[in-house]
GUFI-157800 format. One record per residue (C-alpha): residue in one letter; x, y, z. Coordinates in nm, 3 decimals, padded with zeros to 5 digits, always signed. Each point is the difference from the previous one (the first is absolute). Example, Ala and Ser with C-alpha at 12.3 -4.5 7.8 and 13.67 -1.06 7.14 Angstrom:
# GUFI-157800
A, +01.230, -00.450, +00.780;
S, +00.137, +00.344, -00.066;
END
This chain:
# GUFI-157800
X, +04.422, +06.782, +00.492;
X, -00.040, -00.232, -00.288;
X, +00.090, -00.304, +00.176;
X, -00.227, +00.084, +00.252;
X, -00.274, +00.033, -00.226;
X, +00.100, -00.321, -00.150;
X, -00.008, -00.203, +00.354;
X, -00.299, +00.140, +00.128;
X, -00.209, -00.124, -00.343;
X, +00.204, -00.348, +00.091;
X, -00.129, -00.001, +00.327;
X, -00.382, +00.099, -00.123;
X, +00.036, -00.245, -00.294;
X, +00.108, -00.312, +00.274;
X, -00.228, +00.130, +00.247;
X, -00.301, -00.051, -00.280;
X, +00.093, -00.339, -00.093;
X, +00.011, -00.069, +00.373;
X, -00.333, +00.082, +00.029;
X, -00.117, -00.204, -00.284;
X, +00.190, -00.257, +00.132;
X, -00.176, +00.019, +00.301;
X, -00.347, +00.050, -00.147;
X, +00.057, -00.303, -00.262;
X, +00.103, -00.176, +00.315;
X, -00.279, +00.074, +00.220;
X, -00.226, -00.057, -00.322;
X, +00.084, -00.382, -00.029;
X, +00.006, +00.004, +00.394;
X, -00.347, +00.127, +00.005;
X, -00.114, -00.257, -00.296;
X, +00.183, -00.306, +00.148;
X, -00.183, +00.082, +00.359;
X, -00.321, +00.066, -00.175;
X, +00.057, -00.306, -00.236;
X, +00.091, -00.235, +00.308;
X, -00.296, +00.147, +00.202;
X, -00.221, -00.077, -00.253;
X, +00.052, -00.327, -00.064;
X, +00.093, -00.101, +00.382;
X, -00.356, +00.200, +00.102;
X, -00.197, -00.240, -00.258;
X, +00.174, -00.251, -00.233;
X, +00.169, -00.329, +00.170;
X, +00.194, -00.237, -00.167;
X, -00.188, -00.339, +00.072;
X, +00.134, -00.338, -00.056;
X, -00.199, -00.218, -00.276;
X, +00.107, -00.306, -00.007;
X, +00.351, -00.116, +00.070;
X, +00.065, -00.387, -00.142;
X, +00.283, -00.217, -00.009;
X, +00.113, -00.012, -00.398;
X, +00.149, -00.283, -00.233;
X, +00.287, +00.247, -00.153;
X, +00.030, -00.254, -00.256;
X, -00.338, +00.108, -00.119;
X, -00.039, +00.229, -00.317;
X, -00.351, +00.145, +00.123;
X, -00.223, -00.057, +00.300;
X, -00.298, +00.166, +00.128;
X, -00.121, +00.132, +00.319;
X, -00.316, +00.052, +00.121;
X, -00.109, +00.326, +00.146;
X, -00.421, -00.067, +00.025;
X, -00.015, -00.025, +00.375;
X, +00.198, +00.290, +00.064;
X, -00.250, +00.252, +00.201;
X, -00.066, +00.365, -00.172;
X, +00.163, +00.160, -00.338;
X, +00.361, +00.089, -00.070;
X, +00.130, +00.314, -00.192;
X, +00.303, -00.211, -00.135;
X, +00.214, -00.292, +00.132;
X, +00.407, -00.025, +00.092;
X, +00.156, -00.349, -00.035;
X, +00.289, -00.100, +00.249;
X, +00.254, -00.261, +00.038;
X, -00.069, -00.170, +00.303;
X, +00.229, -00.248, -00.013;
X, +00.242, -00.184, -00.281;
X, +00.288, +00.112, -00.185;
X, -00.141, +00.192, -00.306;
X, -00.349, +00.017, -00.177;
X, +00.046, +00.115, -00.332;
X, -00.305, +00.078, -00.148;
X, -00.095, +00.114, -00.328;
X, -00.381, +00.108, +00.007;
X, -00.207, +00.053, +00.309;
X, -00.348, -00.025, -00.086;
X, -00.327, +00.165, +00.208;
X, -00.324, -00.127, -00.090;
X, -00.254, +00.169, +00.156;
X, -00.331, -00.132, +00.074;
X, -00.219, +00.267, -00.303;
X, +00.217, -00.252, -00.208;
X, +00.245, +00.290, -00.081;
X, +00.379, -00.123, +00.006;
X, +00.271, +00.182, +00.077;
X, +00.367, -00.119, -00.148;
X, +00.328, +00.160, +00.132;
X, +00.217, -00.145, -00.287;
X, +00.342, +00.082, +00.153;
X, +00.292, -00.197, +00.173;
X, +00.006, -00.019, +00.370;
X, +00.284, -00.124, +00.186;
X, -00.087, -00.041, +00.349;
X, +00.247, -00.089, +00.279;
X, -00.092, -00.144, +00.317;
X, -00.198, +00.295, +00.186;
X, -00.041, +00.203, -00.273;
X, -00.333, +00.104, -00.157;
X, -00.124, +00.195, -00.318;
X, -00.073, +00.369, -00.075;
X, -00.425, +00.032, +00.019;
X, -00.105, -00.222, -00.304;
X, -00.332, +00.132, -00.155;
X, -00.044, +00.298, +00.237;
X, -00.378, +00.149, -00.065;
X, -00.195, +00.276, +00.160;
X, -00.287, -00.274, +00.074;
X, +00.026, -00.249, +00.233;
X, -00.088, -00.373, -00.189;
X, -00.065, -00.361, +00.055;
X, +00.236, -00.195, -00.077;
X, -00.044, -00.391, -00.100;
X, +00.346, -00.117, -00.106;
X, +00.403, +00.098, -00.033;
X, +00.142, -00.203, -00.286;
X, +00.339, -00.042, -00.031;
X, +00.237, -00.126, -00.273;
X, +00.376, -00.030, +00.076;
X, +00.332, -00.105, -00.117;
X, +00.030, -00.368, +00.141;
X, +00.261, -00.066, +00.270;
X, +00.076, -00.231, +00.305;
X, -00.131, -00.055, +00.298;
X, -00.292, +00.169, +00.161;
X, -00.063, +00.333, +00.145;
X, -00.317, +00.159, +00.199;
X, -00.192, +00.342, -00.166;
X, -00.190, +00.259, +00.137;
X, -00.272, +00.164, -00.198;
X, -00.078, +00.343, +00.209;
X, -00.287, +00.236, -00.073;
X, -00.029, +00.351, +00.020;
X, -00.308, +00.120, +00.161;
X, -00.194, +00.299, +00.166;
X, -00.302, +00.039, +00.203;
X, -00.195, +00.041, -00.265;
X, +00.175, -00.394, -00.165;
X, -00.089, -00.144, +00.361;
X, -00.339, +00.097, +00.022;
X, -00.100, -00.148, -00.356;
X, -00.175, -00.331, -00.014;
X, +00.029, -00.250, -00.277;
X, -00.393, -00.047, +00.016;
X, -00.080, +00.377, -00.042;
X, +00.285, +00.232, -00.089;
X, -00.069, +00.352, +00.047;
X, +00.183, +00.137, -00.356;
X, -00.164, -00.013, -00.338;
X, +00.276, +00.054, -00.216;
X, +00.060, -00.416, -00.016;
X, -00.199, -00.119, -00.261;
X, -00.066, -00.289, +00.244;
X, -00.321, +00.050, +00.080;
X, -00.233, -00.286, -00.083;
X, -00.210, +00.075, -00.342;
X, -00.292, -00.120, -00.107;
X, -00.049, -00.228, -00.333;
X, -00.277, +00.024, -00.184;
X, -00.095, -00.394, +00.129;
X, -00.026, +00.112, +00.336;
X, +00.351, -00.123, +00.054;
X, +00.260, +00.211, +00.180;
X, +00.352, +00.025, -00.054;
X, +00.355, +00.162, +00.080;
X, +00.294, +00.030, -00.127;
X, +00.261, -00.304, +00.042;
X, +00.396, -00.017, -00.101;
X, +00.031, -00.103, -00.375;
X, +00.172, -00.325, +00.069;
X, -00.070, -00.380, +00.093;
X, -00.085, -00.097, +00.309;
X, +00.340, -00.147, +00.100;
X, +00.186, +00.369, -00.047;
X, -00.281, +00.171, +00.154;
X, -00.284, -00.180, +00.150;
X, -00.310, +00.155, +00.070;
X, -00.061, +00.175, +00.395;
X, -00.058, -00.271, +00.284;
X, -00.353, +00.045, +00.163;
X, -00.102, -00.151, +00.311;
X, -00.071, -00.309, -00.196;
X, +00.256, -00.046, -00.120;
X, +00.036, -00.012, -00.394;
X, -00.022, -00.328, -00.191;
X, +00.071, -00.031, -00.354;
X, -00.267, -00.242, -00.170;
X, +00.115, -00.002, -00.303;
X, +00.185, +00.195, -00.298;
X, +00.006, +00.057, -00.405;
X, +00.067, +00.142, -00.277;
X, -00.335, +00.141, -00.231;
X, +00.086, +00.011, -00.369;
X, -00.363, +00.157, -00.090;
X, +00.029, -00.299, -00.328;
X, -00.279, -00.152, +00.274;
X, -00.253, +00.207, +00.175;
X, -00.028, -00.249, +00.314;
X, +00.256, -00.145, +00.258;
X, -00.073, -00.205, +00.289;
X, +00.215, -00.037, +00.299;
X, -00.023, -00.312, +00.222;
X, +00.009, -00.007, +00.346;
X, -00.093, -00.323, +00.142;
X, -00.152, -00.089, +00.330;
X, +00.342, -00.113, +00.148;
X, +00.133, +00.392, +00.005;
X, -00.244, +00.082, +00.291;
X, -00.335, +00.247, +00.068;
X, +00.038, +00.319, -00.113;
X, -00.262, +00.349, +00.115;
X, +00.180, +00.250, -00.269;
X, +00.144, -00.009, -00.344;
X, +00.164, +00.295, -00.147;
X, +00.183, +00.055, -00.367;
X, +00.339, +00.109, -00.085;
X, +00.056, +00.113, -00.366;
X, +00.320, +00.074, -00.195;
X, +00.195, +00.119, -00.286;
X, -00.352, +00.086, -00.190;
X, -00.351, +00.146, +00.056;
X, -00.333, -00.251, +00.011;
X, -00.325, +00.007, -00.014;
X, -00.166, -00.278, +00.162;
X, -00.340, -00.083, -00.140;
X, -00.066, -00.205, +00.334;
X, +00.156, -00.151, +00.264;
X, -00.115, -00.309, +00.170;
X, +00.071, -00.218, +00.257;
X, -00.107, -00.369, +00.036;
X, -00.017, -00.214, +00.328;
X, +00.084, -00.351, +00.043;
X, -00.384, -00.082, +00.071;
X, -00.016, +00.120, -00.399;
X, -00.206, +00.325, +00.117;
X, +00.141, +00.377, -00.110;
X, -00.005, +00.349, +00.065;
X, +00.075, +00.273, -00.286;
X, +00.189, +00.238, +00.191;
X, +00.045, +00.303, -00.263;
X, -00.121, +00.039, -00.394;
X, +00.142, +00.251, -00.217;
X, +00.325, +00.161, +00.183;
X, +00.264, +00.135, -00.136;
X, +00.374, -00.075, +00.188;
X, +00.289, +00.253, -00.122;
X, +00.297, -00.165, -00.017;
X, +00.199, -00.002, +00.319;
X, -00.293, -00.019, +00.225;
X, -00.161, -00.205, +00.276;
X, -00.360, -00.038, +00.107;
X, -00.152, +00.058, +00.332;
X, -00.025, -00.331, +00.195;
X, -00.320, -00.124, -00.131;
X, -00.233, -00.207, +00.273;
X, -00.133, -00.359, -00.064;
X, -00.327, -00.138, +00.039;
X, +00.084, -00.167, +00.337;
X, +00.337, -00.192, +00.088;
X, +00.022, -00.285, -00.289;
X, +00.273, -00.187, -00.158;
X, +00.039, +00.137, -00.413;
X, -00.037, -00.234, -00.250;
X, +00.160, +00.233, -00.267;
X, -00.037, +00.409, -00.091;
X, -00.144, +00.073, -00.383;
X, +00.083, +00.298, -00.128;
X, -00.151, +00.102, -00.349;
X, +00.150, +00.337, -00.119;
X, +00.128, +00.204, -00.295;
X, +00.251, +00.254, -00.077;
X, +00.025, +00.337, -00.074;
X, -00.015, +00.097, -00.403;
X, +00.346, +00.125, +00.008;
X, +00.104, -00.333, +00.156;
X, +00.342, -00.216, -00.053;
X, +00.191, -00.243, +00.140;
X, -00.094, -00.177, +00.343;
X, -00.158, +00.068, +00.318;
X, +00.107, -00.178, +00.305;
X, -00.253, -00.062, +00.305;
X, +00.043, -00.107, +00.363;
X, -00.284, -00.131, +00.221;
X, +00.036, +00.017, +00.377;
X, -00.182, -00.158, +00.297;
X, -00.066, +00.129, +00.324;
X, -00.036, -00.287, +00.228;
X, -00.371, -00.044, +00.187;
X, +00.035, +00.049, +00.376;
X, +00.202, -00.258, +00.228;
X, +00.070, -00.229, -00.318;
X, +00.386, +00.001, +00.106;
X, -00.019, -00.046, +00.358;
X, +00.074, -00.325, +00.223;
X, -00.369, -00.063, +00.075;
X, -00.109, +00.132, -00.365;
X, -00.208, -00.159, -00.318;
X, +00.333, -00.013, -00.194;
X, +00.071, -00.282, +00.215;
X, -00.233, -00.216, -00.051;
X, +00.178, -00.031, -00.412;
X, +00.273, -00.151, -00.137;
X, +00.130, -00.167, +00.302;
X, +00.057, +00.332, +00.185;
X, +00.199, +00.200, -00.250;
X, -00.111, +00.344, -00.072;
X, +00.100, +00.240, -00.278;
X, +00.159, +00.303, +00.146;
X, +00.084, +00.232, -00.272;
X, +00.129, -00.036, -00.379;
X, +00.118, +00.214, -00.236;
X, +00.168, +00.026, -00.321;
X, +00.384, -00.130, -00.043;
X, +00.192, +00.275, -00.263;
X, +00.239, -00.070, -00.242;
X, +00.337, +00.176, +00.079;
X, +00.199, +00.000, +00.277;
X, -00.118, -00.137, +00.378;
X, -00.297, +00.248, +00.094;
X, -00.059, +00.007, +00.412;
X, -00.396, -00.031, -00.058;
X, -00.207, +00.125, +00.270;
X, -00.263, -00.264, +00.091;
X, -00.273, +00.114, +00.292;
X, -00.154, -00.213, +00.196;
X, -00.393, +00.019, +00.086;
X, -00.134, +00.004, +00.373;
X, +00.112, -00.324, +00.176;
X, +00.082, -00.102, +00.333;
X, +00.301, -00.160, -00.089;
X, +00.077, -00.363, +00.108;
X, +00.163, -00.108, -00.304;
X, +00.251, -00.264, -00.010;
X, +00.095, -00.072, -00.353;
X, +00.020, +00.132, -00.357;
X, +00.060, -00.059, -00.362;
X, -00.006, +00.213, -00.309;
X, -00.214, -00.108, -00.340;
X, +00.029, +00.116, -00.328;
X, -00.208, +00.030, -00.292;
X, +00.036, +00.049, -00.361;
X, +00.395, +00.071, -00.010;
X, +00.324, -00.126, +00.166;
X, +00.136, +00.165, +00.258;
X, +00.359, +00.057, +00.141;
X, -00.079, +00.035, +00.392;
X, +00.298, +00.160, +00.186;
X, -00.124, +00.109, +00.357;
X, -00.339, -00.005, +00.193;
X, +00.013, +00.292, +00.370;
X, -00.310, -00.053, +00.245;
X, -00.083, +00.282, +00.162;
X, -00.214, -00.067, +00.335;
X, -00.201, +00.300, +00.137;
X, +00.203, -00.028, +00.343;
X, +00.283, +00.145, -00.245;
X, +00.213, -00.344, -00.005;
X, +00.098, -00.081, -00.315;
X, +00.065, -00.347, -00.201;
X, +00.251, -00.058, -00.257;
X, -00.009, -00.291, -00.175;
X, +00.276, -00.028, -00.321;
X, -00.078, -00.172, -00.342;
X, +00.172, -00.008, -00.314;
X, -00.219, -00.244, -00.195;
X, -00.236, -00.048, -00.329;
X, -00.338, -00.085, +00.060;
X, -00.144, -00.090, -00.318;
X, -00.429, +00.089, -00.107;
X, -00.245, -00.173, +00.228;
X, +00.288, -00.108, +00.199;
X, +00.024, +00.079, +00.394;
X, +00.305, +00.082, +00.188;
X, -00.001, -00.164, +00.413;
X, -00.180, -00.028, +00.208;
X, +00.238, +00.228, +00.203;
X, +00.023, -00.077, +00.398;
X, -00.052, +00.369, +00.178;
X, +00.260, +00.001, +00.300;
X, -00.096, -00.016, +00.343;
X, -00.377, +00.007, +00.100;
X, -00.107, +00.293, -00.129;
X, -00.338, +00.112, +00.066;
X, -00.015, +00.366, -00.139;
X, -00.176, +00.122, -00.259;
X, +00.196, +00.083, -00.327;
X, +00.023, +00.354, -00.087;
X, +00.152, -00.084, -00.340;
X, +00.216, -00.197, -00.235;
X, +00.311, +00.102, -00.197;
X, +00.132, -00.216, -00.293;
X, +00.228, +00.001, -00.262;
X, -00.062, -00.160, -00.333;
X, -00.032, +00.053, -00.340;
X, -00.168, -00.132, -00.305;
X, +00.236, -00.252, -00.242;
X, +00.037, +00.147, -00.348;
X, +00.025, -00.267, -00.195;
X, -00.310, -00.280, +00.121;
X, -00.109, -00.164, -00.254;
X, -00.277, -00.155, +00.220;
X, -00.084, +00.342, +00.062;
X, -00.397, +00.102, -00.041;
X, +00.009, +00.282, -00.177;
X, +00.270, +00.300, -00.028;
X, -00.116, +00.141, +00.340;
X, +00.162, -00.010, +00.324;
X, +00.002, -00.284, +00.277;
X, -00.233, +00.045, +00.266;
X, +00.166, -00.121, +00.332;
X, -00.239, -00.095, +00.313;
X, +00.099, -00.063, +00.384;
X, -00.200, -00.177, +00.182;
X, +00.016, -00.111, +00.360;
X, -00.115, -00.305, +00.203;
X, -00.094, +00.061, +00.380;
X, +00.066, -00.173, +00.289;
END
């Protein structure tokens, strides 16, 4: 009778763990259906961007700013090449937030990542930077995005969320501003417009002065909209002014203060006229040290870049396309977009001002989706100019934008300054 007793509380013991067995198993069933449902009925992974990659590079970047809608976090895949192995994958976002997944990632061809950054928010996202352990050969990535209905319906002009602090602000000059990624230009330039964005000219403010002027010059082309970039420290700019070639000027804002890590709305001109130079008279903040860095941009007037445009009545044809600043470490892929044209463009050449640079590649992008690579491994010293470069074939598109590879030389003694190179394309058409 014992034994029985002891085999039937056997068979109620294994018939309970059965059963929670089965229920733990039904559980997970019932969350891995529900998960999967979920994210099949609204999130979609979306490829970004997918590029063909120098794996002898230690850090390239790649731009995400025309990528439609908002992403609740990105996966990166192996597309193609033996092995990325990458040591920090880095999100900026376009509040100016930046996201760094400090972490090694070996990635074998096909493979991708676990969800890097995953939010409850769909955002914008501007850039994926990426620094990695040197190898040989190249390879091809993927950048995919994470996003729901809610991520596809979002508009960079007019996102529906308020919990980015990217709404614009209003200084107390009348200026307005937003957020921008705490870095120079070359590691994270500021978002393409229409226009197109072209750096006029940058520097570093010590406050030991309380005015700066930066030239322009008639040969850079007509510009309808300045705006200001400012780094690394806040300003207050007592007044801002703008001066024509014809020696006339317009004060565009008095007494505005610019936080640190900021950019200004585009700011209209008093008609389409070529700048003689931009004055800026400012001061700092009381609890100010050190330096403040600021980048002026252009936005090119209407039809200046195309075939039958102004632009080409100057400088024997040659037009300035986009510049930026060159940094100091490592080869940076720098973004360069190109304002409205029609295309038609036949040659090119690079410039560069107040530093040396060591040019390594230069990729055309036409808006017809051909590309153009054209390989360099050369110095081109201050003031010096690198081509003209013959474009292949006859092509008549318009350029979409320009790819290069540079960085500034160290050690120039020629240098101007301690600041960075400022490199310029320019293009000749037919």
């Amino acid at each position: 009778m014992f034994r029985g007793l002891v085999l039937g509380l056997c068979a109620v013991l294994v018939a309970g763990a059965l059963t929670s067995a089965e229920a733990r198993r039904s559980y997970k069933h019932h969350r891995y259906h529900h998960h999967h449902h979920h994210r099949f009925s609204g999130d979609q992974l979306i490829v970004l961007s997918e590029q063909d990659v120098d794996l002898s590079l230690d850090r390239f970047t790649i731009d995400i700013r025309q990528a439609k809608g908002a992403y609740k976090g990105i996966r990166v895949r192996n597309a193609k090449g033996r092995v990325f192995d990458l040591q920090r994958v880095q999100v900026v976002y376009s509040d100016g937030t930046v996201h760094n997944e400090d972490r090694r990632i070996l990635l074998y061809q096909g493979e991708r990542t676990r969800p890097i950054n995953p939010t409850l928010d769909s955002r914008f996202i501007d850039q994926v930077i990426i620094n990695q352990a040197p190898g040989y050969g190249r390879g091809r990535l993927q950048v995919i995005g994470i996003q729901d209905d809610e991520g596809r319906r979002m508009d960079r002009t007019g996102r529906a969320t308020s919990e980015l602090p990217s709404r614009p602000t209003t200084s107390s000059g009348g200026l307005s501003v937003r957020p921008t990624v705490p870095e120079a230009t070359p590691s994270a330039p500021g978002r393409a417009t229409a226009g197109g964005d072209v750096l006029l000219g940058a520097q570093y403010v010590g406050f030991l002065t309380d005015r700066d002027v930066i030239r322009v010059g008639n040969e850079i082309g007509k510009f309808a909209k300045i705006r200001l970039r400012v780094l690394e420290n806040d300003i207050h700019i007592n007044e801002l002014k703008v001066v024509y070639a014809n020696g006339e000027s317009d004060t565009l804002a008095v007494n505005a203060d610019i936080p640190k890590n900021s950019r200004t709305n585009w700011i209209d001109l008093r008609g389409d006229r070529f700048i003689r130079e931009i004055q800026l008279v400012y001061r700092s903040r009381p609890s100010f040290s050190g330096q403040a860095r600021i980048e002026v941009f252009g936005q090119f007037a209407p039809g200046w870049l195309g075939p039958q445009g102004e632009g080409r009545k100057y400088n024997l044809g040659w037009v300035l396309l986009g510049a930026q600043t060159a940094g100091f470490v490592g080869f940076d892929k720098d973004i360069i977009p190109v304002g409205a044209n029609e295309g038609g463009f036949r040659r090119i050449r690079v410039t560069v001002r107040d530093r040396a640079i060591t040019l390594n590649e230069i990729k055309i992008f036409y808006v017809d989706g051909v590309d153009e690579t054209i390989p360099v491994r050369t110095r081109v010293d201050a003031g010096g100019t690198y081509g003209p470069i013959e474009l292949k074939g006859q092509r008549r598109q318009a350029i979409d934008h320009i790819e290069a590879k540079y960085r500034s030389r160290f050690f120039d003694a020629s240098a101007r300054g301690k600041g960075a190179a400022i490199v310029e394309i320019w293009a000749q058409h037919f």
